[in-house]
C-alpha positions in Angstrom: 0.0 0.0 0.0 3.1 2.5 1.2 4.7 1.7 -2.4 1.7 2.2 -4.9 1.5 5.9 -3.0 5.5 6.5 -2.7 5.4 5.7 -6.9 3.1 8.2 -7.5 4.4 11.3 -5.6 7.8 10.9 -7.0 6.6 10.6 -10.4 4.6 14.0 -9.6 7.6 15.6 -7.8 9.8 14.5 -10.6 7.6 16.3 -13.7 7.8 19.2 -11.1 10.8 19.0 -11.1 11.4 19.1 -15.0 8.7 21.5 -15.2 10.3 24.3 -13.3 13.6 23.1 -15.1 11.8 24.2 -18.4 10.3 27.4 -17.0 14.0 28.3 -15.9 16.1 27.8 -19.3 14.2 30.7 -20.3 16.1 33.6 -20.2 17.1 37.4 -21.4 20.3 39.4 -22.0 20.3 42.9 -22.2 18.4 45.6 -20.8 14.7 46.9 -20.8 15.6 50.3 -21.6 14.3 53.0 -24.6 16.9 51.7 -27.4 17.6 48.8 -25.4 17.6 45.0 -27.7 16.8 42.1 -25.3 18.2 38.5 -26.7 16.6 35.4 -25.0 17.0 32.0 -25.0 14.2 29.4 -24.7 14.2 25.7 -25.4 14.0 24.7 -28.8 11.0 24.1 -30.0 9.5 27.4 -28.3 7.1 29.7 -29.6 7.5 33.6 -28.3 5.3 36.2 -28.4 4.9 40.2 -27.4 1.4 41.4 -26.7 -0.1 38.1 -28.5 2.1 38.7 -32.0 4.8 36.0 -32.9 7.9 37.0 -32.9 11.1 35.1 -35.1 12.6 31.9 -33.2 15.4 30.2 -33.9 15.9 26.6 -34.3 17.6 26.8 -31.1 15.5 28.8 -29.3 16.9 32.2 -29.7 14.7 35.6 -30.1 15.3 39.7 -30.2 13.0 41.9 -28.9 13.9 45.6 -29.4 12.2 48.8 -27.5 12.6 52.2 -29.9 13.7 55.5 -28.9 10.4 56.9 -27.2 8.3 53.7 -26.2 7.0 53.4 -22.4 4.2 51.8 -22.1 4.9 47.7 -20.9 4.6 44.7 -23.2 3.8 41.5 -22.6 6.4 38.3 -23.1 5.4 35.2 -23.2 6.8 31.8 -24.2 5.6 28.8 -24.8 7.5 25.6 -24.3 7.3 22.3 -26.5 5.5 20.6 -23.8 2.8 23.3 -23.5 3.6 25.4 -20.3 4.0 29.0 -20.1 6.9 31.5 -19.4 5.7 35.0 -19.2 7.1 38.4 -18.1 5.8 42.1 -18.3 8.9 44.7 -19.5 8.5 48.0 -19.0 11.7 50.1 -20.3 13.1 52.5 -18.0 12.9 56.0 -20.0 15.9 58.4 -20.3 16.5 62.0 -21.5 17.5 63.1 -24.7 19.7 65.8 -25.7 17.7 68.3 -27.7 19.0 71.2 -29.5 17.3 74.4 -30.7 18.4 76.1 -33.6 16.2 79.0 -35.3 17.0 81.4 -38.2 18.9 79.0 -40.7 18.6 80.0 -44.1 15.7 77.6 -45.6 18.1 75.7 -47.6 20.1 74.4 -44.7 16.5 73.2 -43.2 14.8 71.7 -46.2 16.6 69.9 -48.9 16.3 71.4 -52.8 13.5 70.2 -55.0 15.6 68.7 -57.4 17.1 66.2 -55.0 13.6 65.1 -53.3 12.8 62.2 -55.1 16.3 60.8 -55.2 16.0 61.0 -51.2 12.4 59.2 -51.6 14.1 56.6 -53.5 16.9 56.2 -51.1 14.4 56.2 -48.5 13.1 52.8 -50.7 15.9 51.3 -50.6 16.7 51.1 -47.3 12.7 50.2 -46.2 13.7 47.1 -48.4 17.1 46.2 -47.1 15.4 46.2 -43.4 12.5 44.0 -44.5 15.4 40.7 -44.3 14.7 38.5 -41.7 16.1 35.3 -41.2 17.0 32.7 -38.9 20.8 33.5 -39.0 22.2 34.1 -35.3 25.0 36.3 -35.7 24.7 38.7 -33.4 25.3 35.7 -30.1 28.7 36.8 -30.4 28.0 39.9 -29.0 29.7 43.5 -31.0 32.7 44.7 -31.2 33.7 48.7 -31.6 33.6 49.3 -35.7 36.6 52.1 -35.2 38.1 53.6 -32.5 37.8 57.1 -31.4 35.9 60.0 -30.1 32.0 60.3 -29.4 31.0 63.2 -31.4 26.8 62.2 -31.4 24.7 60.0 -29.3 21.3 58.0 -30.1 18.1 59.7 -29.4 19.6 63.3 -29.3 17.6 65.7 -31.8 17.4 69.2 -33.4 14.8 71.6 -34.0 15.3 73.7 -36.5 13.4 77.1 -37.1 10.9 75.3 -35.1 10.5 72.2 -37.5 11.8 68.9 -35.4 14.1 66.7 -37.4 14.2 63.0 -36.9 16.2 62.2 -34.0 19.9 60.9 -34.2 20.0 57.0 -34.2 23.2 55.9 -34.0 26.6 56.9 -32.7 28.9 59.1 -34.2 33.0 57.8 -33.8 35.1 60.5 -34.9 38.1 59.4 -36.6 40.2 60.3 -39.5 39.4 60.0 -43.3 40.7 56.9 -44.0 40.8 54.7 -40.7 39.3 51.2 -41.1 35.7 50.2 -40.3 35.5 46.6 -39.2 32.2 44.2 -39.0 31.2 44.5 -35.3 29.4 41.1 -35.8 29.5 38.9 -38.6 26.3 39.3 -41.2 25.4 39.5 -45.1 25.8 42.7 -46.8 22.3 43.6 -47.7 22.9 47.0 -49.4 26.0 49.3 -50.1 25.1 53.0 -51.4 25.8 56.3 -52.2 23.1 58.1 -50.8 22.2 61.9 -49.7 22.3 62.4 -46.6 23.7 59.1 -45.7 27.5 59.3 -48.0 28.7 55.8 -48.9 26.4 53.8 -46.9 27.0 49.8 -45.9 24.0 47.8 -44.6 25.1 44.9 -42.7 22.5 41.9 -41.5 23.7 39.9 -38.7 20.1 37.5 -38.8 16.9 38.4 -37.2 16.1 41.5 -39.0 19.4 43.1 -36.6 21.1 45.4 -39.0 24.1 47.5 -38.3 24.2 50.2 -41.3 27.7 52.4 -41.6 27.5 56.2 -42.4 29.4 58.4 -44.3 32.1 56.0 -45.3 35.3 57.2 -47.9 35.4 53.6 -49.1 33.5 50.5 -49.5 35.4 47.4 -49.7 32.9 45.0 -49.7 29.5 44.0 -52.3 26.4 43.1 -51.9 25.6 39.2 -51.1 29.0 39.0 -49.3 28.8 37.2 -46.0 31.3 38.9 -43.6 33.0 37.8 -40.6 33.7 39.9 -37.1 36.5 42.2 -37.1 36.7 41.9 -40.9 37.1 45.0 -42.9 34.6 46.3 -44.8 35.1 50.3 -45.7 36.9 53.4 -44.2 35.4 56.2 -42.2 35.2 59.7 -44.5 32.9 62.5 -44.5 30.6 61.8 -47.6 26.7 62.7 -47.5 26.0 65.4 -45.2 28.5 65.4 -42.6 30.7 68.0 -41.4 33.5 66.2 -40.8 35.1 62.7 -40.8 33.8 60.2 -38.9 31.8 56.9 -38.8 27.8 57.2 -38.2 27.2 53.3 -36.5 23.3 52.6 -35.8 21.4 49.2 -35.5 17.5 48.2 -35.8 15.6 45.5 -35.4 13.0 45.9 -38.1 11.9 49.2 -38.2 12.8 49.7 -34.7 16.3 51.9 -34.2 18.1 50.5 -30.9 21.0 52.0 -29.2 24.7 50.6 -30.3 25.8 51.9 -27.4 24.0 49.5 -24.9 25.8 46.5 -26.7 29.7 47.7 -26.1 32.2 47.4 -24.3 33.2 50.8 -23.6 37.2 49.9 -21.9 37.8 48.7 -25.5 37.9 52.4 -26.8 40.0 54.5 -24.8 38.9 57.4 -26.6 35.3 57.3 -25.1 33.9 58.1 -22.2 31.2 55.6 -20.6 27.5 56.7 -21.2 
């Protein structure tokens, strides 16, 4: 009689057991900030969502989820495991404060760009819309990212100018001054999705490292890679210059996540550029 009651309680202790096992192998890196990109881990097999919409999984269970320059209000994670239980978790990003610039009585060509070059910017505009729309099962960004070029921080993500009262779109990346010619190395590996010449933009690399993550280089002297190539970390891929509109040499790094612009800032180590101070 003691036995045929022992065998079930163990049994029931021992799926326990595995259960809270499985609800434990979820887990996130990174941190729920505005610009922040969170990568989990679930068990394979896993099916993740945010506010009831799939999100991309990995084979190996492996997701991003990425929180935009002025988003506060909480989302809802959950996962799913293969054997039907449920992982969830509410994230709220902690807000910051942006740097925000006023600047009035600019001629109106310094505000608005000429006539003749608006559609080309429309069609650059196009072009990178598509480059974006990539999204594949390709995990390269596990390795974590290195610094593209070393030097000084010259612009931040999220800061923004009004000018002559008009707001322009906010800065999404970081800006690494250097001189015209120093190398720009892959911070992760990825495909080279687009290279271009554009407007604003200069010589312009688009880099996907899987998932939608795309790191996109700015104002470039050089391109040394093409389109299609797959690229490894550290490998080198243009040099920084001051093409497009910039006002002086340097490299213009930024990331997204689909159409959402995270910080590059949150995912480096910042001892490993001595010219830079520690946000």
């Amino acid at each position: 009689m003691a036995e045929r009651l022992l065998y079930p309680l163990l049994f029931a202790l021992i799926l326990g057991q595995l259960q809270t096992n499985a609800l434990a192998s979820v887990s996130l890196d990174g941190k729920v900030v505005q610009g922040g990109l969170l990568a989990g881990q679930a068990p394979p097999g896993s099916e993740v969502t945010i506010d009831g919409e799939p999100i991309k999984v990995s084979a190996d269970g492996r997701f991003l989820i990425a929180f935009g320059r002025d988003d506060t209000a909480s989302r809802n994670l959950a996962v799913t495991l293969p054997d039907g239980d449920q992982w969830q978790r509410r994230l709220r990003p902690d807000e910051r404060e942006f740097d925000i610039q006023h600047i009035d009585g600019l001629p109106d060509e310094q505000v608005t760009p000429p006539d003749d070059v608006l559609e080309r910017i429309r069609n650059e505009a196009a072009l990178a819309r598509r480059a974006r729309e990539r999204s594949d099962e390709r995990t390269e960004w596990v390795e974590g990212f290195n610094w593209p070029t070393i030097g000084r921080i010259t612009g931040v993500y999220g800061s923004q100018r009004i000018l002559n009262g008009n707001p322009r779109a906010p800065h999404w990346g970081i800006d690494i001054a250097a001189p015209t010619g120093t190398p720009v190395k892959a911070p992760a590996a990825g495909i080279v999705t687009l290279t271009h010449d554009m407007y604003f933009s200069g010589l312009t690399i688009f880099l996907d490292h899987g998932h939608g993550l795309i790191s996109s280089f700015l104002h470039l002297s050089e391109i040394l890679v093409e389109e299609g190539q797959r690229i490894e970390q550290g490998e080198l891929i243009g040099k920084v210059g001051a093409t497009g509109r910039a006002t002086g040499p340097h490299l213009d790094w930024r990331i997204s996540l689909g159409d959402v612009r995270v910080d590059p800032a949150l995912l480096l180590d910042w001892d490993k550029n001595p010219h830079a101070d520690s946000p």
